[in-house]
C-alpha positions as CSV (number, residue, x, y, z in Angstrom):
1,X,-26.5,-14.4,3.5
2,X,-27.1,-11.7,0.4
3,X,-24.9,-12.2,-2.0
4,X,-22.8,-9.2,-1.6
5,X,-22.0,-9.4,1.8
6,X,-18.6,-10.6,1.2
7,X,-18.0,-7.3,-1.0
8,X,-19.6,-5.0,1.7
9,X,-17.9,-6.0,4.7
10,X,-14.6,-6.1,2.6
11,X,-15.6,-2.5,1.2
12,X,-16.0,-1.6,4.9
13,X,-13.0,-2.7,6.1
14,X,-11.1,-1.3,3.3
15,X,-12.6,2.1,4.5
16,X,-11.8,2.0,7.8
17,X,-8.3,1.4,7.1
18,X,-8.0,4.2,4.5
19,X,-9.7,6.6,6.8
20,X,-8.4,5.7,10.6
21,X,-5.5,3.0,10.6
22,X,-3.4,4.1,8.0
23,X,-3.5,8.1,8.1
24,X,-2.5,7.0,12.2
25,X,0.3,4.8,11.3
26,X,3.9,5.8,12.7
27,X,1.4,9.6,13.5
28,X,0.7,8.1,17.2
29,X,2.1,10.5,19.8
30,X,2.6,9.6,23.4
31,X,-1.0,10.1,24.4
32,X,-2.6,7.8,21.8
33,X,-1.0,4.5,23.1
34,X,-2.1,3.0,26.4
35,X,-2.4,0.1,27.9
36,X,-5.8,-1.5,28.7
37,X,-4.6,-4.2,30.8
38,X,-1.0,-4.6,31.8
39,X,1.4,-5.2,28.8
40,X,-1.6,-4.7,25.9
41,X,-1.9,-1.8,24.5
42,X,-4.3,0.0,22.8
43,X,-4.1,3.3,20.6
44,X,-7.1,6.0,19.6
45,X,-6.6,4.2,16.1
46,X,-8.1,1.0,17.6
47,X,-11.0,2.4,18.8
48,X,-11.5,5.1,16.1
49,X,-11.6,1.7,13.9
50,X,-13.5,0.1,15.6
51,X,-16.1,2.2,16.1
52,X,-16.5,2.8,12.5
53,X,-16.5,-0.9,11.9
54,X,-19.0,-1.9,14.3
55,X,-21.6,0.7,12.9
56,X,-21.2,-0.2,9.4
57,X,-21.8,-4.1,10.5
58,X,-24.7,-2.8,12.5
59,X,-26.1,-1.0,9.5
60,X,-25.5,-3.9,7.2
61,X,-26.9,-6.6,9.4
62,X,-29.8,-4.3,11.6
63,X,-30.4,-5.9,14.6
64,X,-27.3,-7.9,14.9
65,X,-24.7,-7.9,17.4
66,X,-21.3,-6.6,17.4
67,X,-18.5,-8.4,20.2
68,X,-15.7,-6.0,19.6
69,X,-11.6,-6.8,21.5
70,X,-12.3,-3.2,22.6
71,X,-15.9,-3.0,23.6
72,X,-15.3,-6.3,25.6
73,X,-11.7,-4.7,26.7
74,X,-14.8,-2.0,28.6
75,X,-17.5,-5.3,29.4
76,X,-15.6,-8.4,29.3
77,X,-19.7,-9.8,29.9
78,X,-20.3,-8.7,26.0
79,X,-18.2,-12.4,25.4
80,X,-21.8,-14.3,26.7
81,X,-22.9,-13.1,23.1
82,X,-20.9,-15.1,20.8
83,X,-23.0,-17.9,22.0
84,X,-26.2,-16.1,21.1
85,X,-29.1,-17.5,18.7
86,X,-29.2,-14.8,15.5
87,X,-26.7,-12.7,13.8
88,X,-23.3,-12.0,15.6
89,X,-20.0,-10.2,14.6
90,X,-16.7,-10.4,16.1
91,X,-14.3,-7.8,15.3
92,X,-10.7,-7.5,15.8
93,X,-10.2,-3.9,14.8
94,X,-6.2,-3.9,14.2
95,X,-5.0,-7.1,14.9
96,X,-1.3,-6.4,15.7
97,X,-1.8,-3.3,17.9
98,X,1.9,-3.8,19.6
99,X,3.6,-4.0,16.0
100,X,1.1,-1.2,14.8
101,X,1.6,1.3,17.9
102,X,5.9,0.8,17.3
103,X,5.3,1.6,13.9
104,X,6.0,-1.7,12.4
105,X,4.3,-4.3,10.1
106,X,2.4,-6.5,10.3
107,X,-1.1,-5.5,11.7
108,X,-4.5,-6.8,10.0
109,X,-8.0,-5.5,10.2
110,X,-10.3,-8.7,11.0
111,X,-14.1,-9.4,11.4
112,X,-16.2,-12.9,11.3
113,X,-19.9,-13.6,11.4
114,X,-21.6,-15.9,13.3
115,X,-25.7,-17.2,12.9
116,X,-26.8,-19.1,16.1
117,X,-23.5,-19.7,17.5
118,X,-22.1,-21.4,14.1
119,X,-19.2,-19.5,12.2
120,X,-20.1,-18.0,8.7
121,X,-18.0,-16.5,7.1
122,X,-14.8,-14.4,7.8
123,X,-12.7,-11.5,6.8
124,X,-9.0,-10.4,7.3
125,X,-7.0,-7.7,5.6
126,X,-3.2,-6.8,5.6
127,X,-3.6,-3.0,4.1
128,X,0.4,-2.3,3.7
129,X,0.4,-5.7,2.3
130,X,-2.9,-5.4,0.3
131,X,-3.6,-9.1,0.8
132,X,-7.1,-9.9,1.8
133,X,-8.7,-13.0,2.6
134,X,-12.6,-14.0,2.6
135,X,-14.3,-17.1,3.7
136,X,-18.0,-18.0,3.3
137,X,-19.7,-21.4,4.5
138,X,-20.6,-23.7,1.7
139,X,-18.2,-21.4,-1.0
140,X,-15.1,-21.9,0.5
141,X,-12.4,-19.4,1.1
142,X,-11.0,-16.6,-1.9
143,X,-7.3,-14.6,-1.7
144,X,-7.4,-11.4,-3.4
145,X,-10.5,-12.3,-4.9
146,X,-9.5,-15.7,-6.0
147,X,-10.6,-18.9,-4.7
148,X,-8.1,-20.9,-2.9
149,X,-7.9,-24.5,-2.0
150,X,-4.7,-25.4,0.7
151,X,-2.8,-28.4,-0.4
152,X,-3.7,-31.9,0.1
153,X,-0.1,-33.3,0.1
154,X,1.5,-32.9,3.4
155,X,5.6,-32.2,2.4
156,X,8.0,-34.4,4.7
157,X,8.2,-33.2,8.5
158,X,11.8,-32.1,7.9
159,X,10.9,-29.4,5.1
160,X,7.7,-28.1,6.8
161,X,8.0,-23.8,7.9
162,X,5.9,-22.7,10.1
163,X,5.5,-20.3,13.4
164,X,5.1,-20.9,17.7
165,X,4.1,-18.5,19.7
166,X,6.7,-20.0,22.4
167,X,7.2,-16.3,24.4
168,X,3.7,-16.9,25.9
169,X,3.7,-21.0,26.5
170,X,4.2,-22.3,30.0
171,X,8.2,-23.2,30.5
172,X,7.6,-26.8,30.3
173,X,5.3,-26.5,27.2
174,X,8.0,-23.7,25.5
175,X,11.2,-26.6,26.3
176,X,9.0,-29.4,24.9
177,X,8.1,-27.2,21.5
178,X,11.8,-25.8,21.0
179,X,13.0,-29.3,21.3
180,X,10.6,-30.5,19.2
181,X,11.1,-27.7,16.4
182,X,14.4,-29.6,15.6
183,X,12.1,-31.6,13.9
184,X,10.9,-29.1,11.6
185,X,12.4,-27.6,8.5
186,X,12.1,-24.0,10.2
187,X,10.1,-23.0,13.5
188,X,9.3,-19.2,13.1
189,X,8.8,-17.2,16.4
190,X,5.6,-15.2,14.9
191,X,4.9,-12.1,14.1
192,X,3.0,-11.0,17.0
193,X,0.0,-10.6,14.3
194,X,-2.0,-13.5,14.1
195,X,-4.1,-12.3,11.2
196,X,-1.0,-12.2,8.8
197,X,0.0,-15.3,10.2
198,X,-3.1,-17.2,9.0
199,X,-2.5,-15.0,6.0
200,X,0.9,-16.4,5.4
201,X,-0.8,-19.8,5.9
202,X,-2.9,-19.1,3.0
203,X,-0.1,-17.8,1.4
204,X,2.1,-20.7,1.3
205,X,4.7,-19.1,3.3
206,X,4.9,-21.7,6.3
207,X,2.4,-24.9,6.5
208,X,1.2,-24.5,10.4
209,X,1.5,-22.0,12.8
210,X,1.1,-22.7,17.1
211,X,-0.5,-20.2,19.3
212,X,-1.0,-20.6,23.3
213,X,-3.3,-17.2,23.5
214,X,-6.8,-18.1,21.8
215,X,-8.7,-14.7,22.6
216,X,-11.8,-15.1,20.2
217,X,-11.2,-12.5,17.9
218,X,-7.3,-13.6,17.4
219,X,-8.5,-16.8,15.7
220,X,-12.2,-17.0,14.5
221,X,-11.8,-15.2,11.4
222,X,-8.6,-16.9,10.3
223,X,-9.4,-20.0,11.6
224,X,-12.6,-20.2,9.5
225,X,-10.4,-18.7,6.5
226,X,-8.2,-22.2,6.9
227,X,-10.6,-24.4,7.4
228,X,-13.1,-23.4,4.6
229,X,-10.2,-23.8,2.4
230,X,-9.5,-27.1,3.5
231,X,-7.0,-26.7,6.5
232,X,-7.6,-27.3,10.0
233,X,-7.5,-25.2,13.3
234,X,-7.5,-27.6,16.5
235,X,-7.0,-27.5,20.3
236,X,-4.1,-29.1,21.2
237,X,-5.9,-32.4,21.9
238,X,-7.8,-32.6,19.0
239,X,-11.0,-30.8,19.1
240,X,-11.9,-28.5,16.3
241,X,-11.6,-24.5,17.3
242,X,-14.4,-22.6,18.0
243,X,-14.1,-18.8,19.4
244,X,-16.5,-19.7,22.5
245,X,-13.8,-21.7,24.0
246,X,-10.9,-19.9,25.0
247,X,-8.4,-22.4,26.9
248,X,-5.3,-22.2,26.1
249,X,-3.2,-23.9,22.5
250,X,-4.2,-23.9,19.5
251,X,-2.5,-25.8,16.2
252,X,-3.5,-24.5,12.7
253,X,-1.8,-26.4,9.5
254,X,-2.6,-26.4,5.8
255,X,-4.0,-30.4,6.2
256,X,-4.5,-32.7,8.6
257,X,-1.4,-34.7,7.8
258,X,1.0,-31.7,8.7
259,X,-1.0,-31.2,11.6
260,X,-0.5,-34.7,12.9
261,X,3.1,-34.5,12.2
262,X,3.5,-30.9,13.1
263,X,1.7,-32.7,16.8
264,X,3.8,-35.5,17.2
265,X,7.0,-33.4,16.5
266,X,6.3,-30.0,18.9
267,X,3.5,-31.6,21.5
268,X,5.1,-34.9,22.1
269,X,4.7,-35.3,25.4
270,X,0.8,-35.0,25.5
């Protein structure tokens, strides 16, 4: 990978939100906002995004391929690629569309790369917040620029913060976690962004965060953001992420020690 391909896909992204998503932000009339499927939306500022995104990463990388939520919201068969030998992208182009489309924070721009089915590196980007993350394989992950290593030490169970997605989880799964989040010091109900949440993971605002929904480009980039900076992002039985599976639960914490606790505590029963 050239050495300034961190800088140029973060200069990209930075674009695209200067010129599409921000100008459109609490601007969307009635007939920019539809749904694609029932209950997600998207708006013209998703697609405007990114179509803009996927030709820059098209001109950066020639010859790659770009799997785009919205392109494969058209072809859901443009998925088969993320399993492809060579140079892929995925691309979230505002992660947060829901909390974007109301005209509320917080939504994230969010791209990662992946060479012969292996994840590379990784991009996500709050712009009203400013904070952006980067994550290369072999360098590790940098916030704002500065290189960031999550913390070792996993605090006791009872002063542990994080997030569950527990409006999407199966009614047995969403009593088991609630219960369990007694446990916790405080069990967050997410933002409906998962890009800022793996920000806020970064952060040090909350120590793990529990999803049930694991479309691809929800949780590559940020999950490869954790993990290169020495956190982890597992299934809820164990096995590291990757985008090409897309079952259903997904635990991310700072260590393996919170995750293990952050397990027993929320996922008991399995």
């Amino acid at each position: 990978m050239a050495d300034t391909l961190l800088d140029d896909v973060a200069g990209l992204l930075r674009e695209t939100a200067d010129r599409v998503v921000l100008p459109s932000f609490r601007h969307l009339g009635a007939a920019d906002v539809t749904e694609k499927a029932p209950g997600e939306l998207v708006t013209v500022a998703d697609r405007k995004a990114e179509d803009m995104i996927t030709a820059g990463l098209r001109q950066l990388r020639p010859g790659s391929v770009v799997v785009g939520e919205e392109a494969v919201a058209d072809d859901p068969d443009l998925l088969r690629h993320l399993r492809d030998a060579g140079d892929v992208w995925l691309v979230d182009p505002i992660d947060g569309t829901a909390n974007f489309a109301a005209g509320k924070r917080p939504f994230a721009l969010m791209v990662s790369l992946y060479t012969d089915g292996e994840p590379i590196a990784a991009w996500v980007f709050d712009p009203l917040a400013e904070t952006f993350a980067t994550a290369r394989l072999g360098e590790g992950t940098y916030l704002d620029g500065k290189p960031l290593r999550l913390p070792p030490a996993a605090p006791p169970v009872g002063e542990l913060r994080g997030a569950a997605m527990t409006r999407f989880l199966p009614p047995s799964e969403r009593r088991t976690v609630e219960s369990g989040g007694a446990q916790v010091g405080e069990l967050l109900p997410g933002l409906h962004c998962a890009g800022r949440e793996y920000l806020d993971l970064l952060t040090g605002r909350q120590q793990f965060v529990l999803f049930w929904r694991t479309l691809p480009w929800d949780h590559g980039p940020g999950s490869l953001l954790v993990q290169a900076a020495g956190g982890v992002a597992r299934r809820f039985d164990g096995v590291d992420y990757h985008p090409t599976n897309t079952e259903h639960g997904l635990l991310v914490a700072i260590n393996d020690q919170v995750w293990t606790d952050v397990h027993q505590a929320l996922l008991r029963a399995r």
